[in-house]
C-alpha positions as CSV (number, residue, x, y, z in Angstrom):
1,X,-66.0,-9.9,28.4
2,X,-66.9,-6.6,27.3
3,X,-65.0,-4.1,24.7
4,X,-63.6,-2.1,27.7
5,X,-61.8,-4.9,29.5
6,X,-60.5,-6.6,26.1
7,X,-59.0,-3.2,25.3
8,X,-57.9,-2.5,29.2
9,X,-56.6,-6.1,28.7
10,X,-54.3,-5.3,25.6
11,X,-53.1,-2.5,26.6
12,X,-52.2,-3.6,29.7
13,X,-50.0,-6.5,27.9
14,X,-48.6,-4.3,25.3
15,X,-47.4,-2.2,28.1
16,X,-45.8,-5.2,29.6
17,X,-44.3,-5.9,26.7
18,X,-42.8,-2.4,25.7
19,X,-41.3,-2.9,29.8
20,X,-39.7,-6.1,29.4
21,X,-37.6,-5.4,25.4
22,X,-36.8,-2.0,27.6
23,X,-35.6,-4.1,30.4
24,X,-33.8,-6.3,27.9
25,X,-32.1,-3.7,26.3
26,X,-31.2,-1.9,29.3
27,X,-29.5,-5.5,30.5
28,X,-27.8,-5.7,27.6
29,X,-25.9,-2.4,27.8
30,X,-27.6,0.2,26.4
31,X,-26.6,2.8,28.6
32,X,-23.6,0.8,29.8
33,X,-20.4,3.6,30.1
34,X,-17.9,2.6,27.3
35,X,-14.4,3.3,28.9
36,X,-11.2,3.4,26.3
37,X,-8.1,3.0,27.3
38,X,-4.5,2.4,26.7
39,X,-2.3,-0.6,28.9
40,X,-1.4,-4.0,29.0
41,X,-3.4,-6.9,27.9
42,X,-6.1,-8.5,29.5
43,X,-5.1,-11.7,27.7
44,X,-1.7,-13.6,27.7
45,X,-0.4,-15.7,24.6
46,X,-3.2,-17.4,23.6
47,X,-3.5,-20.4,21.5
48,X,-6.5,-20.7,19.1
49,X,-8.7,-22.1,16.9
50,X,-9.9,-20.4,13.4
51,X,-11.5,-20.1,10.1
52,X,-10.3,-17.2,7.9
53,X,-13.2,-15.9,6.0
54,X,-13.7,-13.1,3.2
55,X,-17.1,-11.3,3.3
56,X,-19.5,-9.1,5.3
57,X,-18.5,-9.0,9.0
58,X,-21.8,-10.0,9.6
59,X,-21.3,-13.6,9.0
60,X,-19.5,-14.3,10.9
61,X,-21.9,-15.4,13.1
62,X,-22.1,-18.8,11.6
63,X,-18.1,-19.4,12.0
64,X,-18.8,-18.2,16.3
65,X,-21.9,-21.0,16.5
66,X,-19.5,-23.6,14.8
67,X,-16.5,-22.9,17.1
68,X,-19.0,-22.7,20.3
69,X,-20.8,-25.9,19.2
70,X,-17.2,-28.0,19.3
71,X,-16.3,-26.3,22.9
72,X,-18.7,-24.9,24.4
73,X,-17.1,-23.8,27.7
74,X,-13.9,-22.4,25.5
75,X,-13.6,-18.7,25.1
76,X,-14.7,-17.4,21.4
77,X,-12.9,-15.1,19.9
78,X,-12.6,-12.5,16.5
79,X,-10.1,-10.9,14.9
80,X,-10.9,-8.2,12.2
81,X,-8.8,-7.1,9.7
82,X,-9.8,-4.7,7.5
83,X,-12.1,-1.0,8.2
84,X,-15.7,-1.9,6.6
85,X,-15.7,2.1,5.8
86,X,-12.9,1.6,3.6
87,X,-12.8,-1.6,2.1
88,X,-16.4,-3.0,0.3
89,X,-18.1,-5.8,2.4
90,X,-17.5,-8.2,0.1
91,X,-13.5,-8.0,0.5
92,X,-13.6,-7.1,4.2
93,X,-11.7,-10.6,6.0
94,X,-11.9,-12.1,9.5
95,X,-11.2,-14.8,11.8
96,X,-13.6,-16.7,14.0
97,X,-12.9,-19.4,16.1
98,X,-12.5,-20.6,20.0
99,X,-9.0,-20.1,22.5
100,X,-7.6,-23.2,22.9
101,X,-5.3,-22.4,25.9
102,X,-3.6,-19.2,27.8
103,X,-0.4,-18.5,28.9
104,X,2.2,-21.9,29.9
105,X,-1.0,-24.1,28.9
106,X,-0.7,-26.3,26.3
107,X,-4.0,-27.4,24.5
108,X,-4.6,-30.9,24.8
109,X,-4.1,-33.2,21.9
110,X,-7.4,-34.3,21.5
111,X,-8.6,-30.7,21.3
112,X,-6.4,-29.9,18.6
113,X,-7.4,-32.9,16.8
114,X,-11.2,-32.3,17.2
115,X,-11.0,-28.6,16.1
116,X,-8.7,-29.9,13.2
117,X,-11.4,-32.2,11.9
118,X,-13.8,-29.7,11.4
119,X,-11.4,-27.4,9.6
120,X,-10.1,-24.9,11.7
121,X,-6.6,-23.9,12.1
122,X,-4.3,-23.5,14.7
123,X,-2.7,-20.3,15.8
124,X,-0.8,-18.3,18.4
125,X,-0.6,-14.4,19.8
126,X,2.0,-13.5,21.9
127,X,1.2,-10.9,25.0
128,X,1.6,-7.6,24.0
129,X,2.1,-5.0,27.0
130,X,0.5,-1.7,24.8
131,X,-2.9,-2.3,23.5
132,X,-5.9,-0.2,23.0
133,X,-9.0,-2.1,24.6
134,X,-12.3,-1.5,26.6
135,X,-14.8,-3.9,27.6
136,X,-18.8,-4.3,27.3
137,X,-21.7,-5.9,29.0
138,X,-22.4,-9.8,27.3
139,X,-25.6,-10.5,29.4
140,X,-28.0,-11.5,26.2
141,X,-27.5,-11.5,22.3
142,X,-28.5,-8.2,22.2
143,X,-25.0,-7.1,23.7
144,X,-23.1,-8.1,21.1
145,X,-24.9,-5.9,18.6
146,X,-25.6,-3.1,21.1
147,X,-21.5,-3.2,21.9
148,X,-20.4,-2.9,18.0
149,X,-23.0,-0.4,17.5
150,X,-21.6,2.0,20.5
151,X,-17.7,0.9,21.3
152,X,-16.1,1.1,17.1
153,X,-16.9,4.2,17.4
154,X,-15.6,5.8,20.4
155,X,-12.4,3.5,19.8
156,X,-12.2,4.7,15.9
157,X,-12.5,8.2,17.6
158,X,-9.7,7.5,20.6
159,X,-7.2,5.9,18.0
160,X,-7.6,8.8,15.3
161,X,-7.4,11.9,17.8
162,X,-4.4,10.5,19.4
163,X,-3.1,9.4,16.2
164,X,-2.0,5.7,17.4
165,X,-1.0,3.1,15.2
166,X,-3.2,0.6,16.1
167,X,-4.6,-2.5,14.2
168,X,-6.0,-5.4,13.9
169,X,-9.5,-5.1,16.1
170,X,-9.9,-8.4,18.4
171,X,-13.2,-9.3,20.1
172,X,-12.8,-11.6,23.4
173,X,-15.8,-13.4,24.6
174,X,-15.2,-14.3,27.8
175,X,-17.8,-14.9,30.7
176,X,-20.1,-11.9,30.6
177,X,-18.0,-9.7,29.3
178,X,-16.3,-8.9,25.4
179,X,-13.2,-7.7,25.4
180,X,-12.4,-5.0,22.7
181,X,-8.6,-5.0,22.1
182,X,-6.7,-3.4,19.5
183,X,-2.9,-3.6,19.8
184,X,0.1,-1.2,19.6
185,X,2.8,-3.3,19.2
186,X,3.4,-6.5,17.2
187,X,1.1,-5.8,15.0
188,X,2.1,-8.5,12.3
189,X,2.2,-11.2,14.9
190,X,-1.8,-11.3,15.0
191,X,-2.1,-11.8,11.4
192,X,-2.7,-15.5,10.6
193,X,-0.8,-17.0,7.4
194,X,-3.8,-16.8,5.1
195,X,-3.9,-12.8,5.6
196,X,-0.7,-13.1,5.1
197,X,-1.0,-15.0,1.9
198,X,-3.8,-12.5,0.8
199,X,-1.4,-9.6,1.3
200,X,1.3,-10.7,-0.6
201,X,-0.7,-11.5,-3.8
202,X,-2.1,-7.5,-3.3
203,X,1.2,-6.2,-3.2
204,X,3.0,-8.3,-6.4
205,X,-0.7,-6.9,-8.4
206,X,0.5,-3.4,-7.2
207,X,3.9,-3.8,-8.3
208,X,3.1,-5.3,-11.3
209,X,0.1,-2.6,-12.0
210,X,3.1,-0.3,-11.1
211,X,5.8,-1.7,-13.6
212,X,3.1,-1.7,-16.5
213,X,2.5,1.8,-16.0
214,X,6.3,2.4,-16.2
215,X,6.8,0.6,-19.2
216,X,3.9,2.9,-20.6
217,X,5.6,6.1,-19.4
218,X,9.6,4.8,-20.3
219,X,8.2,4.3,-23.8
220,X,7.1,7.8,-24.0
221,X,10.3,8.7,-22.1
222,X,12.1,7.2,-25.0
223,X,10.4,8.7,-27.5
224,X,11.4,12.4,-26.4
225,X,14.5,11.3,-26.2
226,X,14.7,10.5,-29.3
227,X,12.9,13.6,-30.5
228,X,15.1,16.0,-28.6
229,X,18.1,13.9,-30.2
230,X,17.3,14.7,-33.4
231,X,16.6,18.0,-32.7
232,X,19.8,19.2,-31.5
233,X,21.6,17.0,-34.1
234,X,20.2,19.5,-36.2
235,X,20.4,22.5,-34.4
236,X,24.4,21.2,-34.4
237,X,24.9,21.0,-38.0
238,X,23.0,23.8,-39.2
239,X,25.1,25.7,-36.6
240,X,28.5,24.0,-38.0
241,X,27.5,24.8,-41.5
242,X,26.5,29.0,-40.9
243,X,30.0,29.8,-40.5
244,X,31.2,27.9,-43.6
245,X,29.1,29.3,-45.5
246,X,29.8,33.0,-44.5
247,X,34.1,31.8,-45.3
248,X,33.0,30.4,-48.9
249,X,31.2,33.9,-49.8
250,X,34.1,35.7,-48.5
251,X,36.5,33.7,-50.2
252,X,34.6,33.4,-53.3
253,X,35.7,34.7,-56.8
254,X,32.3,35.8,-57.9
255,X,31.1,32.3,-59.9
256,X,28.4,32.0,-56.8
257,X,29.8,28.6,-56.1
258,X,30.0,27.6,-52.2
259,X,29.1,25.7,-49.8
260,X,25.6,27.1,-49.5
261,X,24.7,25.5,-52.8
262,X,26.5,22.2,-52.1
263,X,23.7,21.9,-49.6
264,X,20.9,23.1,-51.4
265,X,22.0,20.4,-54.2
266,X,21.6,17.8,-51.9
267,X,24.9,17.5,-50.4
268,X,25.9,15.3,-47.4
269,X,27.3,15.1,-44.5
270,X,30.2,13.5,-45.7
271,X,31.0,15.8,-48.9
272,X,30.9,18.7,-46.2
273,X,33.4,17.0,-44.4
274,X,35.6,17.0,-47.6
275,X,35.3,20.5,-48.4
276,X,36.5,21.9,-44.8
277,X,39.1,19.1,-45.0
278,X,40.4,20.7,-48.2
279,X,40.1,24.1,-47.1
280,X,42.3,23.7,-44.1
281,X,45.4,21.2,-45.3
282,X,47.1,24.4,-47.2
283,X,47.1,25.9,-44.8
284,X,48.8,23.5,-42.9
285,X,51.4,22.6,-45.0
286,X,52.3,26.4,-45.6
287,X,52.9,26.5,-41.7
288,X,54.8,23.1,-42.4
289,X,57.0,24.5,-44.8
290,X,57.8,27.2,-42.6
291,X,58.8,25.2,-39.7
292,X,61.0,23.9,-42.5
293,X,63.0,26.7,-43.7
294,X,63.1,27.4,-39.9
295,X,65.1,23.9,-39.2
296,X,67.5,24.3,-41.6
297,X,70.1,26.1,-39.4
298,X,70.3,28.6,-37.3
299,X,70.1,32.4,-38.7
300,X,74.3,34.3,-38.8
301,X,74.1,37.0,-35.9
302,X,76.8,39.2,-36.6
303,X,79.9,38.6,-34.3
304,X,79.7,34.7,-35.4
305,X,81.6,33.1,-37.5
């Protein structure tokens, strides 16, 4: 075979291989119209079967093959908790597993049983009537990665400008199609006891991050108290004590004695009291005595006998 038909040859299956990923890709949803809306539920109650994990979304791939592997024909299914833009992948958490039953249907016993022996749990959602949801192509394994790659997006988008409360994000595999559903309503009914349990233990850190940091600021808080106490005490006293001072110099006979330098010579609080103490009771008993003299009887008007 000459150079010419080796590299015609080639070519000629490089091309065909550039044609069939295309083809691949194109089957698997590239440029598949990704539709958002808001309505009810494809799904009724469910009943299902899970792992709750903590880690990259990303493996979760290995919970969906385990799940799959133990019922194959069931439905697979994901629920998402946390925003992987907001919260590191290491902490991001998730549940994997397969639906067990839909609507009045009871899973069978041995179902449970088998599901149960290989460690997942058993949960239920109720049917919510306001969800946020759209649907994509599952035609290879492409789709999967094709439809998180193109639908979070627009959905992120669609919740923020229309500023729904929506939460947690669910991925339903059913048939050939994955159902993207995020609900309005009932929120806390989709989160399994574990997220529950992880929750809780967040919020008693906060609140006890938050009473440590209140202890640190009420000590401060005390401590201005205190200093602002002992402050005005002062401001108090040396505001009682001005005007008794002015009173002694007015009232004193030129020896330079008052109270003035009963404070400077290290006088307290107690002597002070003394001194005004002193300095008032004559002139109560003068006014007693007067009240006196006035009781005796009652002053002669003329015209009385």
């Amino acid at each position: 075979m000459s150079e010419f038909n080796l590299l015609a040859l080639i070519s000629f299956l490089f091309l065909f291989l550039l044609l069939t990923v295309l083809g691949v890709v194109l089957y698997s949803g590239l440029f598949t119209e990704v539709i958002i809306q808001t309505g009810s539920s494809p799904i009724k109650n469910i009943t299902i079967a899970y792992k709750f994990k903590q880690g990259s979304y990303k493996e979760s791939g290995a919970v969906f093959t385990e799940s799959c592997s133990i019922g194959p024909k069931l439905s697979s299914i994901g629920v998402y908790y946390d925003d992987p833009k907001q919260v590191p992948a290491e902490k991001c958490r998730y549940i994997a597993g397969s639906v067990l039953s839909e609507g009045e249907e009871k899973p069978s016993a041995e179902l449970l049983k088998l599901y149960e022996k290989y460690g997942f749990k058993i949960f239920s959602f109720p049917a919510v009537t306001h969800v946020v949801m759209t649907t994509f192509p599952h035609n290879t394994f492409l789709s999967i990665f094709l439809a998180n790659w193109r639908v979070y997006p627009q959905m992120g988008s669609y919740i923020k400008e229309r500023k729904l409360c929506a939460h947690p994000f669910l991925e339903l595999y059913r048939g050939d199609l994955i159902y993207y559903i995020c609900p309005l309503a009932r929120q806390g009914d989709f989160y399994v006891p574990e997220m529950r349990e992880t929750e809780r233990r967040q919020k008693e850190k906060e609140e006890d991050s938050e009473d440590r940091q209140t202890d640190n600021t009420g000590a401060d808080s005390v401590s201005d108290i205190t200093e602002s106490r002992e402050t005005s005490m002062a401001t108090s006293v040396a505001t009682s004590v001005a005007p008794q001072e002015q009173e002694d110099d007015n009232r004193s006979d030129g020896s330079g004695k008052g109270s003035s330098n009963s404070v400077g010579s290290g006088s307290s609080f107690e002597d002070l009291d003394l001194e005004v103490i002193e300095e008032v009771e004559p002139a109560v008993v003068n006014k007693g005595q007067d009240v006196t003299s006035e009781e005796q009887g009652p002053i002669p008007v003329e015209g009385e006998e």
